[in-house]
TIZA-611203 format. One record per residue: residue number from 1; residue in one letter; chain; x, z, y of N, C-alpha, C in turn. Coordinates in pm, 1 decimal, always signed. Layout:
BEGIN
+-----+------+------+----------+----------+----------+----------+----------+----------+----------+----------+----------+
| pos | code | unit |     n.c1 |     n.c3 |     n.c2 |    ca.c1 |    ca.c3 |    ca.c2 |     c.c1 |     c.c3 |     c.c2 |
+-----+------+------+----------+----------+----------+----------+----------+----------+----------+----------+----------+
| NUM |    A |    A |        X |        Z |        Y |        X |        Z |        Y |        X |        Z |        Y |
...
+-----+------+------+----------+----------+----------+----------+----------+----------+----------+----------+----------+
//
This chain:
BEGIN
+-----+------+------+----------+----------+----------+----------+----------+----------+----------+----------+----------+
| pos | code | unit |     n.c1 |     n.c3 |     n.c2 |    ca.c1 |    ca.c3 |    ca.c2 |     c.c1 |     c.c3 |     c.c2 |
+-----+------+------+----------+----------+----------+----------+----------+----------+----------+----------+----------+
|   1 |    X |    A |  -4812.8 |   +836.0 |  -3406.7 |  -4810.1 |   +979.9 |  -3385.0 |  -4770.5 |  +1005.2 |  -3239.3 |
|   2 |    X |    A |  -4840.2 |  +1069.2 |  -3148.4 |  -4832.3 |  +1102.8 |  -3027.4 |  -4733.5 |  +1207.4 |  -3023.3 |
|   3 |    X |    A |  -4669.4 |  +1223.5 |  -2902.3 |  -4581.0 |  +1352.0 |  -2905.6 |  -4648.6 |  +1457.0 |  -2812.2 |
|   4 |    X |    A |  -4671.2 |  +1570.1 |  -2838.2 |  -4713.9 |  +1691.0 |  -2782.8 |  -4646.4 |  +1693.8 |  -2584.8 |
|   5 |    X |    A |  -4702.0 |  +1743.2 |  -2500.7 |  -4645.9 |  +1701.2 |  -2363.8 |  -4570.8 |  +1835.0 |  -2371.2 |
|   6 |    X |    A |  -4483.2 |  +1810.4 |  -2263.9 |  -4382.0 |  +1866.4 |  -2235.1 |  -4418.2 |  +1985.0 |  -2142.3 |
|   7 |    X |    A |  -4360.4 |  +2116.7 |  -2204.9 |  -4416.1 |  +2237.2 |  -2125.7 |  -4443.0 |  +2274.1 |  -2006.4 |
|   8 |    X |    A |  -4473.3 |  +2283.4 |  -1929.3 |  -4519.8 |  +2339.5 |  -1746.0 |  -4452.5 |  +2421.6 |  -1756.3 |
|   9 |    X |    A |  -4417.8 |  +2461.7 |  -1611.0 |  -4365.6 |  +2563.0 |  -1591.8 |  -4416.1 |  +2672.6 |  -1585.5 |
|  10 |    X |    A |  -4537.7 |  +2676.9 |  -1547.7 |  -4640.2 |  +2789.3 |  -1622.6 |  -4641.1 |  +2857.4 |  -1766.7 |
|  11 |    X |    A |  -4618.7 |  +2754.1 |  -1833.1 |  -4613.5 |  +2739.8 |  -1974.5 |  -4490.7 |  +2856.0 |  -2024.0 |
|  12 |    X |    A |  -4331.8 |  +2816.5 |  -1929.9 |  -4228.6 |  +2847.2 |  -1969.0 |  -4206.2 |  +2994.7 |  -1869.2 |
|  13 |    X |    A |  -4288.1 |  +3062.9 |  -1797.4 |  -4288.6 |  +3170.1 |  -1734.0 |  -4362.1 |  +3287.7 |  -1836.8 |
|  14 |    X |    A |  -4498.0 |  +3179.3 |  -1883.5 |  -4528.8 |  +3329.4 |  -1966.3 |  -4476.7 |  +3319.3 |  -2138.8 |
|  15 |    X |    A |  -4401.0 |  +3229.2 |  -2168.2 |  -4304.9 |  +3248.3 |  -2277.5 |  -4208.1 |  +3376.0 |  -2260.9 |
|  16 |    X |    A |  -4172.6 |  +3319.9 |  -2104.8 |  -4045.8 |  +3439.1 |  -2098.6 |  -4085.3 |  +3553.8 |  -2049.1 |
|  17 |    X |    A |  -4238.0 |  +3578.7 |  -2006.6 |  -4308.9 |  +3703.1 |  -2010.2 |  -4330.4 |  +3818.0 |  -2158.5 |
|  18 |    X |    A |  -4387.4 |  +3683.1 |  -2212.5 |  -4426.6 |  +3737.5 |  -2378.4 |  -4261.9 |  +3782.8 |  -2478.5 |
|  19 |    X |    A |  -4180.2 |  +3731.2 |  -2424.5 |  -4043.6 |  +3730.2 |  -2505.5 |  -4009.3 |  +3910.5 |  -2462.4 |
|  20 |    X |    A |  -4008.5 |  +3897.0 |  -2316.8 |  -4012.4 |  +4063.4 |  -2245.9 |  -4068.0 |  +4138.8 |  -2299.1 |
|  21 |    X |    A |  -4199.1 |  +4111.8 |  -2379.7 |  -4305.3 |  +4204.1 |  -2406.9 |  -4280.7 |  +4258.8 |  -2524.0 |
|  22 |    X |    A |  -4206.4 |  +4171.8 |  -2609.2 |  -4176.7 |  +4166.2 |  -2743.3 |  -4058.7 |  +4224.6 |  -2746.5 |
|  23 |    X |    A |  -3950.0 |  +4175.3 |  -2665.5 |  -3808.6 |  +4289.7 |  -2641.6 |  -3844.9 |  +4440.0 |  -2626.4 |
|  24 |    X |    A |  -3961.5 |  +4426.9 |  -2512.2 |  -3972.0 |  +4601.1 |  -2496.3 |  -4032.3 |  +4659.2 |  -2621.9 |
|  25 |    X |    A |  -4085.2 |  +4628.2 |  -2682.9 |  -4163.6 |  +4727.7 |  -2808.7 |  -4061.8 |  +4640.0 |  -2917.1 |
|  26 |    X |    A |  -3943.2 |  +4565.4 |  -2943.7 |  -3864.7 |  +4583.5 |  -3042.0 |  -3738.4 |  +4683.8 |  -3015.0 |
|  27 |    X |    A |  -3736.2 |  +4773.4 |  -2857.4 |  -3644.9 |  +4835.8 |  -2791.7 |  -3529.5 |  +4731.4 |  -2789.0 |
|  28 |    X |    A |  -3540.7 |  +4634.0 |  -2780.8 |  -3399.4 |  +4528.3 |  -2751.5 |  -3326.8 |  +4517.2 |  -2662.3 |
|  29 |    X |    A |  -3255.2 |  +4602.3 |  -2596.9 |  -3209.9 |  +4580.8 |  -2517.6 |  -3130.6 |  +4480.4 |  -2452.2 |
|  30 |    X |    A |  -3070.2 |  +4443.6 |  -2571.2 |  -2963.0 |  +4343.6 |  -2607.2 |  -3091.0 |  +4195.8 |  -2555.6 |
|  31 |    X |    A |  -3152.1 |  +4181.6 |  -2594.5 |  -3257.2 |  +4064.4 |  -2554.3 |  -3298.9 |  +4092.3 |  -2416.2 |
|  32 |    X |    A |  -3359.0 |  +4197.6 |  -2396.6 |  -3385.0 |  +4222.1 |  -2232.0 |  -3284.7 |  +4184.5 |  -2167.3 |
|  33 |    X |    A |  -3193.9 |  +4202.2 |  -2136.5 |  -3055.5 |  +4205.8 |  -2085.9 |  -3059.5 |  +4048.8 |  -2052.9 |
|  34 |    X |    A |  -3065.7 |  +3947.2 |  -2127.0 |  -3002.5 |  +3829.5 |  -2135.5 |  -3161.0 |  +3752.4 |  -2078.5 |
|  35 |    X |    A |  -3298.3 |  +3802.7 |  -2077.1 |  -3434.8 |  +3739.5 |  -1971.4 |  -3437.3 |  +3795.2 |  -1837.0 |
|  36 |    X |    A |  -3337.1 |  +3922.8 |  -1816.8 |  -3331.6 |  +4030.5 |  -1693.5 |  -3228.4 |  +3924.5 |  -1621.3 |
|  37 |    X |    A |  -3218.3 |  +3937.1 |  -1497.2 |  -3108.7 |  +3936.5 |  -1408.3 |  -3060.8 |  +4051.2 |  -1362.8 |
|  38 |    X |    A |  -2928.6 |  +4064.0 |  -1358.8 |  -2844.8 |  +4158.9 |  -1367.6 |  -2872.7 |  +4240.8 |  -1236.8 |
|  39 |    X |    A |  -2904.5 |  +4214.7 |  -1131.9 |  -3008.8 |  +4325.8 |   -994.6 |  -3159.1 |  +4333.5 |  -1054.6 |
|  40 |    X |    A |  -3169.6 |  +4326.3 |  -1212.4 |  -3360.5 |  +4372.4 |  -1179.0 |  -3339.1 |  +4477.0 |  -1174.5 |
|  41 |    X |    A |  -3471.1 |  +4506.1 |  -1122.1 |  -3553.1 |  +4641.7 |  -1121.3 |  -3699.6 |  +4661.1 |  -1156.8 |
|  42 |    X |    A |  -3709.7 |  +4754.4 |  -1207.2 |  -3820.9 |  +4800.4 |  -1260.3 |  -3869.1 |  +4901.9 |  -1169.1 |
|  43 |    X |    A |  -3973.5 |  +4896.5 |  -1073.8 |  -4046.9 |  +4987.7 |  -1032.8 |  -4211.7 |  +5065.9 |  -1134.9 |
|  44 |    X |    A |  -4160.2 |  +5182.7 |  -1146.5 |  -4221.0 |  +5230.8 |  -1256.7 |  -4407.0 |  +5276.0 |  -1194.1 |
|  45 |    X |    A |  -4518.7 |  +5290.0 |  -1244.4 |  -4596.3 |  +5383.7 |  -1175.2 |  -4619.0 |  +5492.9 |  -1052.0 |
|  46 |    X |    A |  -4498.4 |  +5569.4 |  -1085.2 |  -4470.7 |  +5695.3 |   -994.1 |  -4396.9 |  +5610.7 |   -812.4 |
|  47 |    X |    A |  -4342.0 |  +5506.5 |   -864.3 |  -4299.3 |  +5475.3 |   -741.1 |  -4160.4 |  +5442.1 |   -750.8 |
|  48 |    X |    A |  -4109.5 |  +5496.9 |   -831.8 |  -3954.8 |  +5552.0 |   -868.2 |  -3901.8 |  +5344.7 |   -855.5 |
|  49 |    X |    A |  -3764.9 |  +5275.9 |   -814.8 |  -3742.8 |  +5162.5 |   -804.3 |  -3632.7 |  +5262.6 |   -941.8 |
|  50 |    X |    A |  -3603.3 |  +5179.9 |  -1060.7 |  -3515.3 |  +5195.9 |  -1161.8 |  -3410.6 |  +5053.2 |  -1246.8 |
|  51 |    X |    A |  -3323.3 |  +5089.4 |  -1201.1 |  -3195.6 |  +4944.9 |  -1215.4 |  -3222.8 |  +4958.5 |  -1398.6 |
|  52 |    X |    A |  -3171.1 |  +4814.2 |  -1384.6 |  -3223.0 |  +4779.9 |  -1571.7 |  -3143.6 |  +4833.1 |  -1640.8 |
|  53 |    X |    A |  -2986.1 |  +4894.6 |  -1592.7 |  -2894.1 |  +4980.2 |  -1675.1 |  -2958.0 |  +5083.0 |  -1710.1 |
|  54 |    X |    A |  -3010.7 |  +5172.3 |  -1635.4 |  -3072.6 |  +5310.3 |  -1625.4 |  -3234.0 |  +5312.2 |  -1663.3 |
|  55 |    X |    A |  -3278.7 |  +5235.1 |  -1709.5 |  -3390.7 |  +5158.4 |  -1775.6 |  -3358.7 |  +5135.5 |  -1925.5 |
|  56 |    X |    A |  -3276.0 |  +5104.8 |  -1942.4 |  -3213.0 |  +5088.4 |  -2137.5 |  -3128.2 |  +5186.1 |  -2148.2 |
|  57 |    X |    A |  -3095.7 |  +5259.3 |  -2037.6 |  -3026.7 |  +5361.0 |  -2116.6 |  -3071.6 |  +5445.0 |  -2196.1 |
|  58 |    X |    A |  -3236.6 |  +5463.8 |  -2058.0 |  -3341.5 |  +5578.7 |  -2139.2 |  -3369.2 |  +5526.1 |  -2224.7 |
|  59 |    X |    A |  -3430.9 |  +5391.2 |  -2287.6 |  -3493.2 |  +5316.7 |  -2413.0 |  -3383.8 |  +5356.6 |  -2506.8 |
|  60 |    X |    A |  -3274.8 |  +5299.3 |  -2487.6 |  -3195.0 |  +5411.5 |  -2640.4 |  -3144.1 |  +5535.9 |  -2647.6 |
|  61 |    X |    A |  -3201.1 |  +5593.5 |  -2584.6 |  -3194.6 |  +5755.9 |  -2547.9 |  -3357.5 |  +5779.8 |  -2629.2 |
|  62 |    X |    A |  -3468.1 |  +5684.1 |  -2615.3 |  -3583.2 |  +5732.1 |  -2692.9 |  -3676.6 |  +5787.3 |  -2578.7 |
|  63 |    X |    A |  -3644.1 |  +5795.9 |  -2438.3 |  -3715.3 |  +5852.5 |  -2361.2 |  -3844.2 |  +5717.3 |  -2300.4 |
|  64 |    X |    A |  -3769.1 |  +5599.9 |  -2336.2 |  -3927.5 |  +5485.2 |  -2332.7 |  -3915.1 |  +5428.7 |  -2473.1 |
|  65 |    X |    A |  -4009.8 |  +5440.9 |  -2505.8 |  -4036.0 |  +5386.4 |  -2668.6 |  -4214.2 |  +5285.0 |  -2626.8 |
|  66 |    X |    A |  -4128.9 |  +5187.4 |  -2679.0 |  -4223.7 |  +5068.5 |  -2690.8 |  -4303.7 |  +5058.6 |  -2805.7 |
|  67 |    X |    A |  -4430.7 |  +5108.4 |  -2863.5 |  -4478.8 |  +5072.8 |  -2958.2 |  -4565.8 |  +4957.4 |  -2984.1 |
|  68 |    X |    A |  -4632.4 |  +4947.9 |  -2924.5 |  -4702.5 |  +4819.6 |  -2908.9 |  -4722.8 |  +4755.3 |  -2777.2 |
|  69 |    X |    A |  -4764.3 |  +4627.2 |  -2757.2 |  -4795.6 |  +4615.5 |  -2594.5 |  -4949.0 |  +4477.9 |  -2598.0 |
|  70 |    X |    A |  -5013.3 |  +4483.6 |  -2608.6 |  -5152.6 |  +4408.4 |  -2588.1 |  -5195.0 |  +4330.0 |  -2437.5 |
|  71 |    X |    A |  -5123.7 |  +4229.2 |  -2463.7 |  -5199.1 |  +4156.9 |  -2349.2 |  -5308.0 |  +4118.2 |  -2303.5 |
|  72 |    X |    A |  -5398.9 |  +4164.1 |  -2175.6 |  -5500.2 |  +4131.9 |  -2157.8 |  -5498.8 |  +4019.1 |  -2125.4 |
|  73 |    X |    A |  -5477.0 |  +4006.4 |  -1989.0 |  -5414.3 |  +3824.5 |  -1931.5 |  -5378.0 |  +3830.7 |  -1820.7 |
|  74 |    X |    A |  -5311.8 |  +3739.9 |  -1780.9 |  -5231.0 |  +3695.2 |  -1723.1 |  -5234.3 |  +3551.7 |  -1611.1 |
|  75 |    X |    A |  -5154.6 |  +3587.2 |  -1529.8 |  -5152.0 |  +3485.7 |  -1395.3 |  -5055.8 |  +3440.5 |  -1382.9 |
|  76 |    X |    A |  -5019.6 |  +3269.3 |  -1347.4 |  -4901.5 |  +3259.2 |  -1273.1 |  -4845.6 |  +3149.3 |  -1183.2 |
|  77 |    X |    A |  -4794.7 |  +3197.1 |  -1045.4 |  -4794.9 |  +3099.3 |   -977.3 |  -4679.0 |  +3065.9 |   -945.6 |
|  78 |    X |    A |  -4643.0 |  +2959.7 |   -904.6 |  -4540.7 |  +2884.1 |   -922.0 |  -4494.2 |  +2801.8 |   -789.9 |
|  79 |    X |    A |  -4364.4 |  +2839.9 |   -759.8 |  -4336.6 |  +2757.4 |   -615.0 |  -4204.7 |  +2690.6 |   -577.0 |
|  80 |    X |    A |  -4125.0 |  +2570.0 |   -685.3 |  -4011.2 |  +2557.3 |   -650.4 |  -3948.8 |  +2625.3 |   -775.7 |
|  81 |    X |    A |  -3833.8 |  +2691.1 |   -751.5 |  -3765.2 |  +2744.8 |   -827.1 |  -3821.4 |  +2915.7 |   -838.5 |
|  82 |    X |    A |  -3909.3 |  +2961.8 |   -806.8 |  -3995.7 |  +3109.0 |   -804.4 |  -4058.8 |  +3082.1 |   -836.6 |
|  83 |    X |    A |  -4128.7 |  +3214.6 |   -914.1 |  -4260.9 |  +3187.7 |   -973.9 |  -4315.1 |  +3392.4 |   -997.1 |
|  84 |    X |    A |  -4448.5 |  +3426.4 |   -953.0 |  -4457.5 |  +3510.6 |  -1006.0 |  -4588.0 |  +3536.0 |  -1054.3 |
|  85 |    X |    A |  -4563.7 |  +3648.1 |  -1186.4 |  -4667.7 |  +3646.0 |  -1303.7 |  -4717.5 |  +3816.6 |  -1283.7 |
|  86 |    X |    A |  -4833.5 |  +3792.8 |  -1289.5 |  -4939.7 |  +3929.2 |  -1274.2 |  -4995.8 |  +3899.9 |  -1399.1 |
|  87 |    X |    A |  -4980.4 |  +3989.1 |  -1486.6 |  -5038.3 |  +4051.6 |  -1630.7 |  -5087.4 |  +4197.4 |  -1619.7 |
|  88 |    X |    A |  -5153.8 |  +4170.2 |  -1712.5 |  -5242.6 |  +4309.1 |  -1737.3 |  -5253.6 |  +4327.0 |  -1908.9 |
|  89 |    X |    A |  -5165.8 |  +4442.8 |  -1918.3 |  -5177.3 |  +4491.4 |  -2039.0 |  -5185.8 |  +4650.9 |  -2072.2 |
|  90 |    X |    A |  -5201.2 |  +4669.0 |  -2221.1 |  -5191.3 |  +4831.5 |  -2285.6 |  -5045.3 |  +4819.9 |  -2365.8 |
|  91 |    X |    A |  -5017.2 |  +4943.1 |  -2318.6 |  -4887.6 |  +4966.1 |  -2359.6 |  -4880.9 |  +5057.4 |  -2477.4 |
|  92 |    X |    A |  -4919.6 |  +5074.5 |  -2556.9 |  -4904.2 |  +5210.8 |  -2618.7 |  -4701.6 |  +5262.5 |  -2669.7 |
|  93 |    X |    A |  -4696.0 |  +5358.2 |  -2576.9 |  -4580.4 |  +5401.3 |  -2571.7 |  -4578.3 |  +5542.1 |  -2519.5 |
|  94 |    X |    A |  -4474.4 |  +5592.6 |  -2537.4 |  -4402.0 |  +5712.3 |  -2562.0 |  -4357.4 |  +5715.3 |  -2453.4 |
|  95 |    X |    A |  -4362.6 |  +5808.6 |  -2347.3 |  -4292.2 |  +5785.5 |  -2207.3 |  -4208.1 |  +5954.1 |  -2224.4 |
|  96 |    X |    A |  -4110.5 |  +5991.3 |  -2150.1 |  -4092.5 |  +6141.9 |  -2188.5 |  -4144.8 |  +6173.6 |  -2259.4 |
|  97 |    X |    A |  -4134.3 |  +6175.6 |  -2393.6 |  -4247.3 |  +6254.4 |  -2478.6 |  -4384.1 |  +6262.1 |  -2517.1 |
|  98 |    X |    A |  -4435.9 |  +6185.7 |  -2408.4 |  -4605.3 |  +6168.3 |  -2387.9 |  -4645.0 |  +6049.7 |  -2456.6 |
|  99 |    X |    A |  -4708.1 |  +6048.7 |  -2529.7 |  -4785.6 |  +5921.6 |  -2614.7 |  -4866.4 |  +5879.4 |  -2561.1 |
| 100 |    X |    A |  -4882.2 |  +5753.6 |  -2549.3 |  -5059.4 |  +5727.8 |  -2470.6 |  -5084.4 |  +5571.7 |  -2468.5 |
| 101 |    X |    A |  -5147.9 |  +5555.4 |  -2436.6 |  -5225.7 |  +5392.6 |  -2411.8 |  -5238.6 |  +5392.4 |  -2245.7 |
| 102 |    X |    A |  -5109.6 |  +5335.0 |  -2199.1 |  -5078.0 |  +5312.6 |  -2074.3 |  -5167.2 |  +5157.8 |  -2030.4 |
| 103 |    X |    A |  -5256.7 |  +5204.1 |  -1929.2 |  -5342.6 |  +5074.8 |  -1865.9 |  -5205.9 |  +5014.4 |  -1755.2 |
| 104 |    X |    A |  -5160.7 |  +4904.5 |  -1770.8 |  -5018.7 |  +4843.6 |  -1666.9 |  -5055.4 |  +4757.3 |  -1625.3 |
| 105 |    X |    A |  -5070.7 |  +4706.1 |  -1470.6 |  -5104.1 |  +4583.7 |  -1444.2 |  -4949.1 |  +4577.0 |  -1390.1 |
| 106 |    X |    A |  -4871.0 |  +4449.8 |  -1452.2 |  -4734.6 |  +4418.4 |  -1371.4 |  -4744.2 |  +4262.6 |  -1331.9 |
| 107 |    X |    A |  -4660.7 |  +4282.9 |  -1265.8 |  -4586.4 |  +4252.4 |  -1141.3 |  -4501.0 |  +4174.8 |  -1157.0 |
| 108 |    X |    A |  -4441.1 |  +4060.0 |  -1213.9 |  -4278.0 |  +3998.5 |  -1254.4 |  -4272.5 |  +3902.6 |  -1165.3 |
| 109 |    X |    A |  -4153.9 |  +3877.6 |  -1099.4 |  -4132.0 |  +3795.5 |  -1008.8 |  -4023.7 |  +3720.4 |  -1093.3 |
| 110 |    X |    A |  -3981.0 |  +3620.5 |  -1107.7 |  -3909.6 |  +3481.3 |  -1197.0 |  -3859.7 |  +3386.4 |  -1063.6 |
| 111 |    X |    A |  -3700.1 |  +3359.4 |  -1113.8 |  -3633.5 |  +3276.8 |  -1078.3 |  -3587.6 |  +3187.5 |  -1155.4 |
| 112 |    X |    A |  -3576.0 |  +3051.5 |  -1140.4 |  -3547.5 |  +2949.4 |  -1194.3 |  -3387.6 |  +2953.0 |  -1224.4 |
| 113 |    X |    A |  -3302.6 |  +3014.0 |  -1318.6 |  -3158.2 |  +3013.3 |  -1323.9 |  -3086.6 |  +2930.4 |  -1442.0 |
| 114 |    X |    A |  -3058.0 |  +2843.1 |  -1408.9 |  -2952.2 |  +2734.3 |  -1513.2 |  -3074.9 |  +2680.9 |  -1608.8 |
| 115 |    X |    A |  -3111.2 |  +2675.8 |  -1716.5 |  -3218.7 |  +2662.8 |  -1786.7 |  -3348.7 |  +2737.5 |  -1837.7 |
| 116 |    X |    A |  -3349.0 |  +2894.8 |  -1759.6 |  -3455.6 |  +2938.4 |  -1787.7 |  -3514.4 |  +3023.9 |  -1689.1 |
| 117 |    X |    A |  -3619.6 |  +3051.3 |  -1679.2 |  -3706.1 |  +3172.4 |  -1599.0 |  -3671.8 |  +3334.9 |  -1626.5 |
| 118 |    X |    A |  -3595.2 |  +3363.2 |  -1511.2 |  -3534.7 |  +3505.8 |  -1551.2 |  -3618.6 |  +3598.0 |  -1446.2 |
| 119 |    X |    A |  -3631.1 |  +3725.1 |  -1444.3 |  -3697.1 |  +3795.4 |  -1453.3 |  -3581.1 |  +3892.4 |  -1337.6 |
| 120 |    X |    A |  -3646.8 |  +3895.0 |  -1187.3 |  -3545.1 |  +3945.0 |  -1102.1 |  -3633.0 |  +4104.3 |  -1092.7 |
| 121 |    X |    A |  -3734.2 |  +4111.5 |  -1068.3 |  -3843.8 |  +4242.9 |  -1028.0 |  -3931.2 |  +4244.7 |  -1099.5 |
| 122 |    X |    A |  -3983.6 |  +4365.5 |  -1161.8 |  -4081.0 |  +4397.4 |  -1173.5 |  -4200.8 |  +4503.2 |  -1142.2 |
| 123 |    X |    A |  -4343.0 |  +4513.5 |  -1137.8 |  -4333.8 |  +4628.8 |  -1055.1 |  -4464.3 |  +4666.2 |  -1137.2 |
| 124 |    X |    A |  -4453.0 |  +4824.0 |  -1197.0 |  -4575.2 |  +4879.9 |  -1280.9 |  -4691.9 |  +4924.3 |  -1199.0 |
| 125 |    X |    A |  -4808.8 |  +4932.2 |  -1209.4 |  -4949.1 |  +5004.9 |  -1099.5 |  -5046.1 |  +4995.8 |  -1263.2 |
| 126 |    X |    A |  -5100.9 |  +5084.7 |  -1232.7 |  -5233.6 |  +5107.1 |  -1313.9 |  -5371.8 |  +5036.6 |  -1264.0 |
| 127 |    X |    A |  -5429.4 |  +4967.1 |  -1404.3 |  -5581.6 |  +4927.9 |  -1360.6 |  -5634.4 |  +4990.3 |  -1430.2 |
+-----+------+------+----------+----------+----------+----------+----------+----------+----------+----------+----------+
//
């Protein structure tokens, strides 16, 4: 019996992409928190740069509601202990009040910290 090879680091960037994806539409904050590094930021569409405190605050306030998130696909390159991943997905979520099927191409930039790929920036634009 052969043993399966051992993950790339490619491999282990969009795990901890997809884990993000899955935190945001389970509203987890508690999980975000612990793939985030404690200076991310989320730069939203509008432009706005938003610290990840003030980012989950609104999520359990209900003002970002994650309902689903559909990955189209995804990129990722890798350099050392950095690595960053360009995805393209639909968001369907609740933003202020507004429901919709958000087209997101993001942006995650990943640092190599103690044993996993954490998640320092991210940055939202529409395709």
């Amino acid at each position: 019996m052969s043993t399966p090879p051992a993950p790339t680091d490619h491999d282990e960037v969009i795990r901890a992409f997809r884990a993000y994806l899955q935190a945001m539409t389970d509203g987890d904050t508690g999980t975000l928190d612990d793939l985030l590094d404690s200076g991310f930021t989320l730069t939203h569409i509008t432009g706005y740069v938003q610290p990840k405190v003030e980012w989950f605050a609104q999520m359990r306030a209900g003002q970002f509601v994650y309902h689903a998130i559909r990955e189209n696909d995804v990129t990722v390159e890798t350099e050392g202990d950095a690595a960053r991943l360009v995805g393209r997905v639909v968001a369907d979520a609740t933003v202020y009040g507004t429901h919709a099927d958000w087209r997101l191409r993001l942006t995650i930039d990943y640092a190599w910290q103690g044993d996993a790929w954490t998640a320092h920036r991210a940055v939202a634009t529409t395709w």
